[in-house]
C-alpha positions in Angstrom: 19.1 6.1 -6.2 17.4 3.9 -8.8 14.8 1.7 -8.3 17.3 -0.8 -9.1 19.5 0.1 -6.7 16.4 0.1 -4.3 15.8 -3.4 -4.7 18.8 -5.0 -4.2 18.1 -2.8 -0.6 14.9 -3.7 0.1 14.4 -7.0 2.2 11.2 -8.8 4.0 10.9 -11.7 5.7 8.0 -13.6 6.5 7.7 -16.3 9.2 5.0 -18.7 9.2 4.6 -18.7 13.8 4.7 -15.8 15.9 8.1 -14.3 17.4 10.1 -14.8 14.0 9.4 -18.7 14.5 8.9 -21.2 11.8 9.7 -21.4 7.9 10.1 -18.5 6.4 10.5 -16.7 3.5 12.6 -14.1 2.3 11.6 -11.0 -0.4 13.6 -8.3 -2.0 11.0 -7.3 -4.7 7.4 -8.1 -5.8 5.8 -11.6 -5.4 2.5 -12.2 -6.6 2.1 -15.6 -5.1 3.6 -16.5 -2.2 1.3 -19.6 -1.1 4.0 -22.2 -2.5 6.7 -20.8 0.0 4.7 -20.3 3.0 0.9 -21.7 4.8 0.7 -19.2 6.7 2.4 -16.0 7.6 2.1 -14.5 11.7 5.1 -12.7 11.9 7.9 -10.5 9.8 10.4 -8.6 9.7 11.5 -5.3 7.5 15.0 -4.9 7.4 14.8 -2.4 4.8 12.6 -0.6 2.5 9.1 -0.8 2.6 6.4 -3.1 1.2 2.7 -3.9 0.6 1.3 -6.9 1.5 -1.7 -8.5 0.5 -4.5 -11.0 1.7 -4.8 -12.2 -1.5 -2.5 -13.3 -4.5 -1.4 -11.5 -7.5 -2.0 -8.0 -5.4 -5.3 -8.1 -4.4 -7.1 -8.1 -1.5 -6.8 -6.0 1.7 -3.2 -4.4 1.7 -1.2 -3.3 4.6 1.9 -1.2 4.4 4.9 -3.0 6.2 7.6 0.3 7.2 11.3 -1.0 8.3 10.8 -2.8 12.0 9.5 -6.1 13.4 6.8 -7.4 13.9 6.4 -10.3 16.1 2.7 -11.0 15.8 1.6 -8.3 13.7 -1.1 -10.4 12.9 -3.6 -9.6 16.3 -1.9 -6.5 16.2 -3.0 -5.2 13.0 -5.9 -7.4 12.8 -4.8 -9.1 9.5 -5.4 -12.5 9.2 -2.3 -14.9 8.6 -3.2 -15.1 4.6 -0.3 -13.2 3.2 -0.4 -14.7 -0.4 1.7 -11.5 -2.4 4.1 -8.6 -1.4 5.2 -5.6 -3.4 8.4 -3.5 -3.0 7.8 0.0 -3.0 10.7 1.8 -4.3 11.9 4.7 -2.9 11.0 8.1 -4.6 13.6 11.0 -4.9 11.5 13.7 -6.4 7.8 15.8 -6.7 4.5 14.3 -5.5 1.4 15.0 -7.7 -1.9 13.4 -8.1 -5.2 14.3 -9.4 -8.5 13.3 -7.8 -12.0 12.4 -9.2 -15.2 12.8 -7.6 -16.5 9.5 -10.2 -15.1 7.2 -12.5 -13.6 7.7 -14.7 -12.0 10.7 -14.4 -15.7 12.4 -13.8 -16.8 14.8 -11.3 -14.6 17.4 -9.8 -11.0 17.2 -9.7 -8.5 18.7 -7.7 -4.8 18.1 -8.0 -2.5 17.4 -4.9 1.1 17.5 -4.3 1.0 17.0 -0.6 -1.1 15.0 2.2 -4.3 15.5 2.2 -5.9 14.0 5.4 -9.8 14.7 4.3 -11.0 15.7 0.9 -14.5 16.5 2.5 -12.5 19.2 4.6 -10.4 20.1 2.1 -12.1 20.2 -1.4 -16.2 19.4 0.5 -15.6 16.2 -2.3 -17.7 13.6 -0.5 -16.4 10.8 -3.2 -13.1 10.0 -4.7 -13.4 7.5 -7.2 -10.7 7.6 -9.7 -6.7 9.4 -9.7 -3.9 9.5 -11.7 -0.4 9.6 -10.1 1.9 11.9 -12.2 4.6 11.5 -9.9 5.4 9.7 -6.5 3.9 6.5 -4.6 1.0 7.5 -2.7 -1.2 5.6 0.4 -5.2 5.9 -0.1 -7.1 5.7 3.1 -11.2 4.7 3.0 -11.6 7.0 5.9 -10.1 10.9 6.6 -7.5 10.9 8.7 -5.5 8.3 7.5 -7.8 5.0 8.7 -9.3 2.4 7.5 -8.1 0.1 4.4 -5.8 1.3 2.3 -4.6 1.3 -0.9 -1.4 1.7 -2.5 -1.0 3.7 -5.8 1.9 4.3 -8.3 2.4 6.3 -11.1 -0.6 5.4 -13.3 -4.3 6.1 -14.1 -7.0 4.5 -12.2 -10.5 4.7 -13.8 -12.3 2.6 -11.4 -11.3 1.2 -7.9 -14.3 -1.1 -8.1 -12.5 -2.9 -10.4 -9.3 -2.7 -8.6 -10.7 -5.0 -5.6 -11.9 -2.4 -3.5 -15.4 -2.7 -3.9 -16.8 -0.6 -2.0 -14.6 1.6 -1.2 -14.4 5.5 -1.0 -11.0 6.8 -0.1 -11.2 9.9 2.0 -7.2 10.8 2.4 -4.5 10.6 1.1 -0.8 10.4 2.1 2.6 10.4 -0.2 5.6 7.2 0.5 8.0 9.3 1.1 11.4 9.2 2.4 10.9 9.1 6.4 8.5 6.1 5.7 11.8 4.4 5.0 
């Protein structure tokens, strides 16, 4: 399917009270500022697809991956706060997964290339750092701590010299995990 096609799928709505109550504000592809629709944001739900969202507008901030369900008050639950100021659509990948990982900026350090989960590079590759990628193929999660926890941060195709300058300062990512079709 093309990412087209995907996006005339994908749907999110946001609600500005708990339980679905309230304006809201409906999404089937990226937003980078959603603070003219909406105050606030406590509750949403996924019909289909999956998203990003973010505290922040124009993508940044802390993220938080939204799968297909609903979320009444995923606000306490979650322990996000009720900014949601910018969404992205992920589109839905039919296809191989591979990444490449840097110990330092800029593409410095050791590398090692993965086509698969990896839930902790320390285990894995004894890489204590992972400060830069590029994504061949696929939509991948990044995870500040092994075992998938801790913020995250979503990566597509593309090369990433710094996450510093991405927003996450900061921030180490210590697993990783691909978008793929069960997520959906």
């Amino acid at each position: 399917m093309t990412s087209t096609g995907m996006n005339m799928m994908s749907r999110i709505t946001f609600y500005e009270e708990r339980n679905f109550q309230g304006r809201s504000y409906e999404c089937m592809s990226d937003c980078p500022d959603m603070s003219s629709y909406l105050s606030r944001c406590h509750s949403c739900r996924v019909e289909r697809g999956c998203f990003m969202v973010y505290d922040r507008t124009n993508y940044m901030g802390n993220q938080y991956f939204m799968r297909r369900g609903e979320y009444a008050d995923y606000m306490s639950m979650m322990g996000m706060s009720d900014n949601i100021r910018s969404c992205r659509m992920i589109p839905m990948h039919r296809g191989s997964y591979r990444m490449k990982i840097y110990e330092r900026e800029n593409f410095g350090g050791q590398s090692y290339e993965l086509m698969d989960d990896c839930d902790s590079v320390m285990d894995r590759y004894r890489m204590s750092n992972c400060m830069s990628c590029n994504v061949m193929d696929g939509h991948w999660l990044m995870y500040e701590q092994p075992h998938y926890r801790g913020r995250m941060m979503y990566m597509r195709p593309g090369e990433y010299r710094n996450f510093m300058n991405m927003g996450g300062s900061g921030m180490r990512f210590m697993s990783m995990r691909r978008i793929t079709d069960s997520c959906y």
